[in-house]
Structures are given as C-alpha cells and as structure tokens.
N, C-alpha and C positions, 0 to 999 in steps of 0.2 A: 655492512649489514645494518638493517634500520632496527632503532632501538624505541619502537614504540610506548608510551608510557600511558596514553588514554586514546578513547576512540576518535577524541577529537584528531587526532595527530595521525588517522589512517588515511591508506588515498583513497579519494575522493569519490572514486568510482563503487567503491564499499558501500555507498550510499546509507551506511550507518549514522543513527545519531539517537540522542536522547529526549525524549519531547517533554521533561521540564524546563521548567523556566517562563514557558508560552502561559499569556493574563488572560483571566474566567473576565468575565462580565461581571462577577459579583465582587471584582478588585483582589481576591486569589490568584494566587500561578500554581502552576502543576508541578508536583514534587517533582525532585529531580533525583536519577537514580533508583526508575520504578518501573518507566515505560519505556523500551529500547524497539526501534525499526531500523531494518537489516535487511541488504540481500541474503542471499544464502551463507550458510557459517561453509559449507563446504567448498565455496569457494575464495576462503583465507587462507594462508600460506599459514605457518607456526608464528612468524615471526607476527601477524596481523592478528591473530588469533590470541595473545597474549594480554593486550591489555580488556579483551572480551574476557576473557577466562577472571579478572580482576572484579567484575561487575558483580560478582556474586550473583548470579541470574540462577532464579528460584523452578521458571517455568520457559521452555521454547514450544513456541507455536510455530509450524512449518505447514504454511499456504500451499508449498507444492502439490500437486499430483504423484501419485506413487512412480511413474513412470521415469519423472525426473529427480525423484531421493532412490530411486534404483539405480541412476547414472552416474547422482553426484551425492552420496549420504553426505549428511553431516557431520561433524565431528564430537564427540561426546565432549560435554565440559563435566568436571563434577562438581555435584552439588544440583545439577538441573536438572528435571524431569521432564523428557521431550516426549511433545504429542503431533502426527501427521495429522492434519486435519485440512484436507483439502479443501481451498474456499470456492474456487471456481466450480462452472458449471460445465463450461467447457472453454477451453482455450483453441481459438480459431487461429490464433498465430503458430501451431505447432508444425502445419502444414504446409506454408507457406515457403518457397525454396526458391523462387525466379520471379524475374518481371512480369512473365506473363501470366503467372498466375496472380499475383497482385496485383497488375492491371483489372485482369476480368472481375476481380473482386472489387475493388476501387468504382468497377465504372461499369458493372452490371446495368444493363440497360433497364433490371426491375426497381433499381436502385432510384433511378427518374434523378441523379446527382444527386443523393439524400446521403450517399454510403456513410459518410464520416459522423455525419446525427445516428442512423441506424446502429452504426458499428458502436459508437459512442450507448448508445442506449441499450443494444442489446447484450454487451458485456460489461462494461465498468459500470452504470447505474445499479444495473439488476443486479449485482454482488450484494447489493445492499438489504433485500427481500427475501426472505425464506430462506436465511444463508444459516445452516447448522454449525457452523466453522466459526460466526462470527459470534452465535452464542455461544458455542463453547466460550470462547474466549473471555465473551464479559461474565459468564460465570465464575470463570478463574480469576478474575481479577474479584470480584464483589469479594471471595471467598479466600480474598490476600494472598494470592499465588504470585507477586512477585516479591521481589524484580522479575518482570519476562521480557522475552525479547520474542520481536515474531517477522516473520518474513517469509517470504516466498525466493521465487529466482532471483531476480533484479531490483525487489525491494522497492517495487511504483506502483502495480495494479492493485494488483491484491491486498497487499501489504498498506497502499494507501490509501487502500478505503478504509481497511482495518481502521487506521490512524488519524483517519477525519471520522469515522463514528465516534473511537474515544472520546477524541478532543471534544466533538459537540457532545456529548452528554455529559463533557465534565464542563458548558455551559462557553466554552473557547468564544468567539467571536466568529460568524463564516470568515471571512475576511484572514483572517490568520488561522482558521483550519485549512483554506485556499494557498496560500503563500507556503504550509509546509507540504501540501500536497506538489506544490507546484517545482522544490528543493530538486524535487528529482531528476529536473532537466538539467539541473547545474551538474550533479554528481554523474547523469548519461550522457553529458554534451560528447564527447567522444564517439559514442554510440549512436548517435544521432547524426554527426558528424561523416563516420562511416557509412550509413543507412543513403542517407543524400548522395553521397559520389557513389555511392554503387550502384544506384540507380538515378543518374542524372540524369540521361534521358528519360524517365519519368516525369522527375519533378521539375525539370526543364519546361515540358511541353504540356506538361496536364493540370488542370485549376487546382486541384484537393489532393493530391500527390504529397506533395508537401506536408499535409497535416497528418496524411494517413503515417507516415514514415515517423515523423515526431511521433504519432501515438506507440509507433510499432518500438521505438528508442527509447522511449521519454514518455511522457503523459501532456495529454491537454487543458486548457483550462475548461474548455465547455464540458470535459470530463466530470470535473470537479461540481459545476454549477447545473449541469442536469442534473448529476444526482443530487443535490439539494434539493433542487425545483422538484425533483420529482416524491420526496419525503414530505412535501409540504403539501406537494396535490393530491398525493393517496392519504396521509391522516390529520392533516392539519398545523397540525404545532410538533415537533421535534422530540416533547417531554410523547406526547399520545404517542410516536412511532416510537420508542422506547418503550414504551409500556404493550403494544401490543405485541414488537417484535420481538421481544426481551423478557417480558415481562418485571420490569421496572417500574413501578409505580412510584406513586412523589417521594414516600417515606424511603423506599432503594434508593432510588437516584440519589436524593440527599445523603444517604450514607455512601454511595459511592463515591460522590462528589468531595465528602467529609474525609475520606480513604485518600482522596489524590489529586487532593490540592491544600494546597496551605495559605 
C-alpha cells in the first residue's frame, strides 16, 4: 500500500501541486504552502488524500458544476471551509459521447476550419471576464483565506485559468504562468493518450482532430495565449483588468502581492 508523505509523491494524474516557489518579476517568489491546484479531492483514494489533509488548507474552491459534485462530492478535510462556486459558463464537453458527434462539432461547415480558435475563444478565454467564481476567489485570498486549494474535475480548464490569473497578478512572468498552465499535459498524458486511439480515425484523417482531443485531455498552448492577448486587447495593461474585473487597484494588488510572495 503506498505510503504517501507530500503531494509531491502523488500520481501524477492528481494533477496536484503547489505554485510556490515560481519568480515575480519584481525578484520575489510566491510563498509556498498557500496556493494548492487540484483535480477534484473526490477523486483520491484515502491513501492520496492524506498527505492533502497535511496542508492545513484553510479554504476549498470547487470549479465544478453542481451536477458533477452531485456525482462525485468531495471529501470533507477538517479545518477547511468548502465553497461550490461554479466557474464555467457552460461546458460543451459534457455532451459529447461519439465520433460523430465530435466530428460535426470539429468541422461544422459554420466553423469555415476556425473550430479550435472558436472553441479555444469561446470557452477557456471567456472564463476570464465577468467570471463571479473567480472573484470570489481573489476575495478569499486578499482576505487570507488560505492555504486554499481549488479545482474543478481534471484540474486544466478551469482550475487553470484560476492559476494563471493568480500567478499574473502576483506580477509571475507570462512565460512561466504558460509553462504551469501547460504542466497539465504531462500529468493528462494518459488521458490524451487514450483520447487519440479511441478515435484514430479521426485524428488519422482530419487536420485539427488532433488539437481538438489534446484540448478535450489536456489543455492548449494557444489556450493559454489567447487568453492573454485577449486581456491586453479589452483593458490594456494586466494591473487595469485587475482593477476593473476585481476591483484591485495599485494599493490591493500591492497588498496582495505583499500577502504572497516573499
């Protein structure tokens, strides 16, 4: 029986980990032991679930939709105070069951070959705007609610927008808020892996096949850098979409910043 002793030492597929340690631009790194991303706790065994219960985690944020913490709850740690805060708007993937429904989505002829920028833009960008979930969260955090931990199902979409907003408002570098977004192909390689043979005839014969399935397993990079591009084209500067979408002004953010990183 495995004797877990830190999350580092969980498998891989947990897609757990802790985002201290990653360098600000102002020559700070981000405390370690404050900011935890996770698939879902409901899906660890006891034996996984032990060295989480160790983190002292203050606050869980759970991405899900109600639909999927009524299939798979999570499991109560004590000491934390869990809040459902759905981040999405809607999940197109829930529906999804066969090739051929994937096809016709992949290669809708309204699509003109666009689907993978569309899909890419009109779910993982847009998490980033008008999202109540995601202020909740920097609430909690301004307001020292951790350690938290937050995740959704598989700990990539949602979960890793969550953790590229942090990271850039605690000033991260894109470049390495990209690289931990992008972690989570290593930890779904499996899942991805599976995705391809089950539909090889797909991604055998069709141009963007391929990309769609890695997003459907794993996450993209043009994921990652549209939604950049696309916070720099609605307010400008990074610190402004902070401030509008958050309401973080220089003096917040600086204490923010002052909160969690050292």
């Amino acid at each position: 029986m495995p004797d877990y002793k830190t999350i580092d030492q969980l498998p891989v597929e947990l897609n757990i980990r802790d985002l201290g340690g990653l360098a600000a631009k102002d020559g700070r790194h981000v405390k370690s032991g404050l900011l935890f991303r996770s698939s879902a706790l409901a899906f660890f065994d006891e034996e996984e679930l032990e060295p989480v219960r160790n983190l002292g985690i203050r606050t869980i944020l759970d991405f899900r939709a109600l639909k999927g913490i009524q299939k798979d709850p999570d499991p109560q740690l004590e000491g934390a105070v869990y809040y459902n805060k759905c981040a999405a708007f809607q999940n197109f993937l829930d529906d999804l069951n066969s090739p051929g429904e994937l096809a016709s989505l992949i290669f809708d002829e309204d699509q003109a070959g666009n689907a993978i920028d569309v899909l890419v833009s009109s779910y993982t960008a847009s998490l980033a705007f008008s999202n109540e979930s995601y202020k909740f969260m920097f609430d909690c955090l301004l307001a020292g609610e951790a350690p938290m931990l937050f995740h959704c199902s598989n700990g990539k979409d949602r979960t890793g927008v969550a953790a590229m907003l942090i990271l850039l408002a605690l000033g991260i570098p894109e470049e390495i808020v990209k690289e931990d977004y992008m972690q989570s192909n290593i930890s779904r390689q499996l899942e991805i892996d599976e995705l391809m043979e089950r539909f090889k005839l797909l991604t055998g014969r069709l141009g963007n096949a391929r990309s769609f399935f890695t997003m459907v397993g794993g996450v993209l990079p043009q994921s990652a850098d549209m939604l950049l591009s696309e916070i720099l084209e609605r307010y400008g500067t990074f610190e402004n979409y902070m401030e509008k979408e958050y309401g973080f002004d220089r003096e917040i953010l600086k204490k923010f910043r002052d909160m969690y990183l050292e």
